[in-house]
C-alpha positions as CSV (number, residue, x, y, z in Angstrom):
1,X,0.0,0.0,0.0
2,X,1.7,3.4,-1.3
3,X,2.0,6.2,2.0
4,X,0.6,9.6,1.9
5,X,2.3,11.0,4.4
6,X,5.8,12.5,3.0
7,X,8.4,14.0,5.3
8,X,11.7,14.7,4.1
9,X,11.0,13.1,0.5
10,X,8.3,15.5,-0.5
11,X,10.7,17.2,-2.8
12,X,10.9,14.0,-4.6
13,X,7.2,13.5,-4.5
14,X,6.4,17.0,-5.9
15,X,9.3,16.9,-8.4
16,X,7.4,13.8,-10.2
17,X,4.4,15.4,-9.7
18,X,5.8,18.2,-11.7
19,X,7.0,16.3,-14.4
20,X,3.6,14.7,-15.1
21,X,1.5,17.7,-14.9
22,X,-0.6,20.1,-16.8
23,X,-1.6,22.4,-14.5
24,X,-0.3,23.1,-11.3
25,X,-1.4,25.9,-8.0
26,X,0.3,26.2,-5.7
27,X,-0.5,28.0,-2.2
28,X,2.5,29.0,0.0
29,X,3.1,31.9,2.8
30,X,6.8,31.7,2.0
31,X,8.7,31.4,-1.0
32,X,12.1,31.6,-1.9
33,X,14.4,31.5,-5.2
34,X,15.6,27.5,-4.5
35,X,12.3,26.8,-4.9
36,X,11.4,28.2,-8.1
37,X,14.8,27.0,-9.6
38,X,13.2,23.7,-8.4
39,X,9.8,24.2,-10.3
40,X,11.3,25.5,-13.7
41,X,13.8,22.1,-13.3
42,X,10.7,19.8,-13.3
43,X,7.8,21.4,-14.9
44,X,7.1,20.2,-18.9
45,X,7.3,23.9,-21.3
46,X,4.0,25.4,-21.3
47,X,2.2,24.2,-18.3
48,X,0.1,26.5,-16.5
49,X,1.0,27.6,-13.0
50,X,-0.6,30.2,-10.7
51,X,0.7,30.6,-7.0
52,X,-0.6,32.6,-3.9
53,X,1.9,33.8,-1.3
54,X,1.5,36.4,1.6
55,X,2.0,39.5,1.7
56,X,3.0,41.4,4.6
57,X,5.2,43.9,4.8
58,X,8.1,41.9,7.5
59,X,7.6,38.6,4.9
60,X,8.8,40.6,2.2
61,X,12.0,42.7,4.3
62,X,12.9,39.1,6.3
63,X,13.2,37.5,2.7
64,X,10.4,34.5,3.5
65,X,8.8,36.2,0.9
66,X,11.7,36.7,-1.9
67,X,10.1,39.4,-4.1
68,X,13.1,38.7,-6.6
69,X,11.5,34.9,-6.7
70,X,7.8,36.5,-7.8
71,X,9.6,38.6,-10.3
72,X,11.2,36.1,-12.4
73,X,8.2,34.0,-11.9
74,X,6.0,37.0,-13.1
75,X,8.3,37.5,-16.1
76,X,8.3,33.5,-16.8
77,X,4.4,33.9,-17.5
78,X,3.5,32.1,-13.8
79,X,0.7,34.3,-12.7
80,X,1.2,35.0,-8.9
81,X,-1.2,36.2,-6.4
82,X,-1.0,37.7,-2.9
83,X,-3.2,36.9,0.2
84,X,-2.6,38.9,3.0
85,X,-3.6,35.7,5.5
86,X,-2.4,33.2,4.3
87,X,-1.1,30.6,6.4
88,X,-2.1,27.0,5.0
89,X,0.3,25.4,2.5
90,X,-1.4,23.6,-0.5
91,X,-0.5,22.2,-4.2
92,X,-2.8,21.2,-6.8
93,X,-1.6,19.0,-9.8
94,X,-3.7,18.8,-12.7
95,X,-7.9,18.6,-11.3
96,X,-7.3,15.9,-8.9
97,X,-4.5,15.6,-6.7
98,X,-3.1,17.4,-3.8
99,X,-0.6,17.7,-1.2
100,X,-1.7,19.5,1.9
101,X,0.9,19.8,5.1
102,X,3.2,22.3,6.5
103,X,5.9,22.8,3.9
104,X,6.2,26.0,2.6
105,X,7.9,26.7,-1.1
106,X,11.2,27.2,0.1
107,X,14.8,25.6,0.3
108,X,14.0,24.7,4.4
109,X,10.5,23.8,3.5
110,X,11.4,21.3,0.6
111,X,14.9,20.2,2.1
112,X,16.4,20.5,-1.2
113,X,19.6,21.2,-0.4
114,X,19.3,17.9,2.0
115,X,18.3,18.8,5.2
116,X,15.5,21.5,6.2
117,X,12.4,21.6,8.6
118,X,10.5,18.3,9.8
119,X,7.2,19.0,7.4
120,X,4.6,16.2,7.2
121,X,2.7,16.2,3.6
122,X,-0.5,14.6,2.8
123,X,-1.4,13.7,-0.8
124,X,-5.4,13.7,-0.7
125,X,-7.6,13.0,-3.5
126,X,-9.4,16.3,-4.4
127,X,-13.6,16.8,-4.2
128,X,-15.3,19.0,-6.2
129,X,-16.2,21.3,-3.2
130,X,-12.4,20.8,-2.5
131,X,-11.6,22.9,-5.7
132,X,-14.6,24.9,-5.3
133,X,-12.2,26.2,-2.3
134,X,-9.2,26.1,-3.8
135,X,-10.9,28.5,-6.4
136,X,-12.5,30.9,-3.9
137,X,-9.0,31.6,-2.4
138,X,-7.7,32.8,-5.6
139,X,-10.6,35.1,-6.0
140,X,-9.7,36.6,-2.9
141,X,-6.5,37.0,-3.7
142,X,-4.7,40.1,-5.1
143,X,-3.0,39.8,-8.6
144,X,0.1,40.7,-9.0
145,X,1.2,43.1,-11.6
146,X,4.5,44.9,-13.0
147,X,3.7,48.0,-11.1
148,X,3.2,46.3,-7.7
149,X,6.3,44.2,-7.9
150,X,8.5,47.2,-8.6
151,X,7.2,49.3,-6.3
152,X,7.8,46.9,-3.5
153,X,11.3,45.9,-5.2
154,X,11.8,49.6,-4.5
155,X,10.8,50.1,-0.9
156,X,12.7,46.4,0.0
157,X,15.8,48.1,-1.3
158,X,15.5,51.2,0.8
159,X,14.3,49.5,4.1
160,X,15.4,46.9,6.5
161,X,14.0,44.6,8.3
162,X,15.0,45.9,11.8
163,X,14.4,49.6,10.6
164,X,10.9,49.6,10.4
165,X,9.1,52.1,12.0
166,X,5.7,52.3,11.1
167,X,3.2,50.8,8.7
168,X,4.1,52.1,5.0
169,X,1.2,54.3,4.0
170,X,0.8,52.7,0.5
171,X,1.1,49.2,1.3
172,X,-2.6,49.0,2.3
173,X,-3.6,50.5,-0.9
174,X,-1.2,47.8,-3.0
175,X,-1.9,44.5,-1.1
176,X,-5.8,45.1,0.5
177,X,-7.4,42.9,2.3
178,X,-9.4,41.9,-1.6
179,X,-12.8,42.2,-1.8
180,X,-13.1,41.8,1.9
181,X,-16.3,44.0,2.6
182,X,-16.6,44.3,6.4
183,X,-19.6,45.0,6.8
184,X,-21.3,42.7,4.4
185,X,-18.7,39.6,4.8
186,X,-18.2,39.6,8.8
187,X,-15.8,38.4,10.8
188,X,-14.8,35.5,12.6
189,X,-13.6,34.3,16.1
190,X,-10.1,33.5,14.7
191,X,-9.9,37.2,13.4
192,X,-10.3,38.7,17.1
193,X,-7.3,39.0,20.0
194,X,-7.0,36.4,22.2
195,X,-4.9,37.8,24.1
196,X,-4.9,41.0,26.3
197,X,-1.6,42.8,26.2
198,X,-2.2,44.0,29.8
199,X,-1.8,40.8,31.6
200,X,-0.5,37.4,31.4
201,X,-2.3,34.7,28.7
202,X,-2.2,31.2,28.5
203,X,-0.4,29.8,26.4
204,X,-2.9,28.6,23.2
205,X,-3.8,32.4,23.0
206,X,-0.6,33.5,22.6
207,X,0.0,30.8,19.7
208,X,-3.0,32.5,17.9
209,X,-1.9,35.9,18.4
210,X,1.8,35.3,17.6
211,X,0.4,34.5,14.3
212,X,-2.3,36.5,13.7
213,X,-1.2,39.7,15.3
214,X,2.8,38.8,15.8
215,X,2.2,38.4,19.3
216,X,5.4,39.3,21.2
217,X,7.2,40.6,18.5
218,X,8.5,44.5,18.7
219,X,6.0,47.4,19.0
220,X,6.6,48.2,15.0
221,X,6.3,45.2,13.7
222,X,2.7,43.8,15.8
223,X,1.6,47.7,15.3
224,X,2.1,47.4,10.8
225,X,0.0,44.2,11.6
226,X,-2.4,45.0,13.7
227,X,-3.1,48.0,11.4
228,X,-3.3,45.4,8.3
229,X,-5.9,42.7,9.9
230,X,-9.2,42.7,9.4
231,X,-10.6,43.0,13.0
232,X,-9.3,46.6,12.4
233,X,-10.9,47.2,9.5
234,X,-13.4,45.6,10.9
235,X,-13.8,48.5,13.5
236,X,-13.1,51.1,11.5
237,X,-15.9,50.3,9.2
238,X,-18.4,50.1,12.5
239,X,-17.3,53.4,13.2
240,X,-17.9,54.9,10.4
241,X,-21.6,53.9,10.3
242,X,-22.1,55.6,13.3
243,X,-23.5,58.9,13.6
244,X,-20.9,60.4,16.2
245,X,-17.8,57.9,15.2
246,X,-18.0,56.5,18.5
247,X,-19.2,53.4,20.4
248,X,-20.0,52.3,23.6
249,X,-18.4,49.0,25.1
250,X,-21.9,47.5,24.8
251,X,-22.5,48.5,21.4
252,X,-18.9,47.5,20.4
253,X,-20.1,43.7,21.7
254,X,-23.5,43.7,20.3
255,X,-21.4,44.9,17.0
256,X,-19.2,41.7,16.9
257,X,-21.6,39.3,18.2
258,X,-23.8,40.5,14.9
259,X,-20.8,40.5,12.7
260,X,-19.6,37.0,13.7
261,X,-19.9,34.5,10.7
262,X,-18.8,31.5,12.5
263,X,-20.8,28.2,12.7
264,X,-21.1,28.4,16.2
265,X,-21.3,32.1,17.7
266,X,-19.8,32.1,21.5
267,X,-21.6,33.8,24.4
268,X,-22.1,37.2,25.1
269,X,-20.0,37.1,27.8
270,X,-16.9,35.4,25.9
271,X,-17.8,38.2,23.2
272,X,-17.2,40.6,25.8
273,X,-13.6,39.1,26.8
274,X,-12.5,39.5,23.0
275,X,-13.5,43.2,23.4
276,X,-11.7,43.6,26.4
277,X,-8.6,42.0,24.4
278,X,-9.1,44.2,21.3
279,X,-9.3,47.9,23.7
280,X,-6.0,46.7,25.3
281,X,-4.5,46.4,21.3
282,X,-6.0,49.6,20.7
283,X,-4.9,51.1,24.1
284,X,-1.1,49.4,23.2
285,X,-0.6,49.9,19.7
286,X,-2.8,52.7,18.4
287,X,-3.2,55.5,21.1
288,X,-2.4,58.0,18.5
289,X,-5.5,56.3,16.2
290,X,-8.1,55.5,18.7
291,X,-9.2,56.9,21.8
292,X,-10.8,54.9,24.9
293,X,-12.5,56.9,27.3
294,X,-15.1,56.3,30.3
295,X,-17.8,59.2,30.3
296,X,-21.0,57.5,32.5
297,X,-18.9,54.9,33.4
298,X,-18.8,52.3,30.4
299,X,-15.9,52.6,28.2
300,X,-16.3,54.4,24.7
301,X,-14.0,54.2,21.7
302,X,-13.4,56.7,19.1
303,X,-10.9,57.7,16.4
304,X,-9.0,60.8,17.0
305,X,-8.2,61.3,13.3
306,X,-11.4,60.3,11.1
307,X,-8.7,59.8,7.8
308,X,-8.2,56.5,9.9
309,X,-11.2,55.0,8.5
310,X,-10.8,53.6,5.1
């Protein structure tokens, strides 16, 4: 009987995989040069290839997004997309088959140079509603064109990763969050703080926030992604629809408790610790952006600069 569960031979796996195929996706968070080299090596002349990475502004300085990789892939005629939250790693060959695990496209991810992370693949036989979803992810992602690769190729060369100092104004307007519509398309539990940056959390919170929100990182760097996620938008787009740009802390619960698009909606009272969590992000991350005050003593938040709201 023939395992689908590939460690360190995945490479192999995906290299034959390659070689047979006439159509290939691929959806990685990371992606570096060894990798493509890899894909041109083994895929036949005229196959068609479309790949989704993310797109945040410390994956592209850090290099686990190699902006130089998606340029020569753009110029090669692979169309390549961007998904600001994307974390799962996928490959589709030809209609049916896939490989789903945690191996990014990369050297480490692939062990092509012989050793790398321990990554466990799956190969899975794909369902109709399987593609369906493959499909829909790529509709929500952000194509990638000329002007956004050199535009990015020019603020890479001028900043550094350990330079940063606040969210780039344009990057927003580049990579959105693609026809994400707040209002109209929700959000979900795994899109709210876990944690509260005021006190100690346990330690399954952190694990989400260190990924959604880059939980522990420096001030800059959770600050460019807390201004990037889509609990902020989120917010910002509640605020705007109300009359005086301001909400109460029971309003602000009612709001996400509506606006929750999850199969099963928590309490109110669990509802009301995620807002507790998301006033301590704004109270550490964007005091210049959002004000918390207690007039008739229940909290109320507000934007201090209305051009905040997008």
């Amino acid at each position: 009987m023939q395992n689908n569960i590939m460690s360190g031979d995945f490479f192999q796996h995906l290299a034959i995989a390659f070689e047979k195929s006439s159509s290939v996706n691929i959806l990685s968070p990371y992606l570096t040069m060894p990798a493509v080299e890899f894909l041109f090596k083994h895929l036949p002349v005229g196959v068609d290839v479309k790949l989704i990475v993310r797109a945040r502004p410390q994956d592209i300085l850090s290099g686990a997004v190699d902006i130089n990789a998606i340029n020569v892939l753009h110029e090669s005629g692979v169309k390549c997309f961007f998904h600001r939250t994307l974390h799962g790693k996928f490959y589709q060959i030809n209609e049916n088959e896939g490989y789903i695990g945690s191996a990014n496209f990369t050297s480490n991810g692939l062990c092509l140079n012989g050793y790398g992370n321990l990554e466990l693949t799956h190969k899975v036989t794909l369902t109709s509603e399987d593609k369906l979803l493959i499909a829909s992810v790529f509709d929500d992602s952000l194509f990638v064109t000329s002007q956004i690769i050199k535009k990015i190729l020019e603020y890479s060369k001028n900043n550094k990763m350990n330079v940063i100092q606040s969210f780039p104004s344009w990057w927003g307007d580049i990579i959105p969050n693609v026809n994400y519509i707040p209002i109209k398309d929700g959000i979900y539990v795994g899109d709210l703080p876990w944690c509260n940056l005021l006190y100690e959390n346990e330690d399954k919170d952190i694990a989400h926030d260190k990924d959604v929100f880059l939980y522990g990182q420096s001030f800059e760097k959770m600050r460019c992604e807390f201004l990037q996620s889509k609990v902020y938008h989120y917010f910002c787009a509640m605020i705007n629809h109300r009359e005086y740009k301001e909400m109460y802390f029971g309003e602000l619960t009612e709001s996400l408790q509506n606006g929750l698009k999850d199969d099963s909606i928590p309490y109110r009272k669990d509802i009301k610790g995620y807002v507790i969590n998301l006033l301590s992000y704004f109270e550490r991350l964007v005091p210049d952006i959002v004000c918390i005050d207690r007039p008739n003593y229940s909290q109320r938040v507000s934007l201090k600069n209305l051009r905040a709201i997008k």
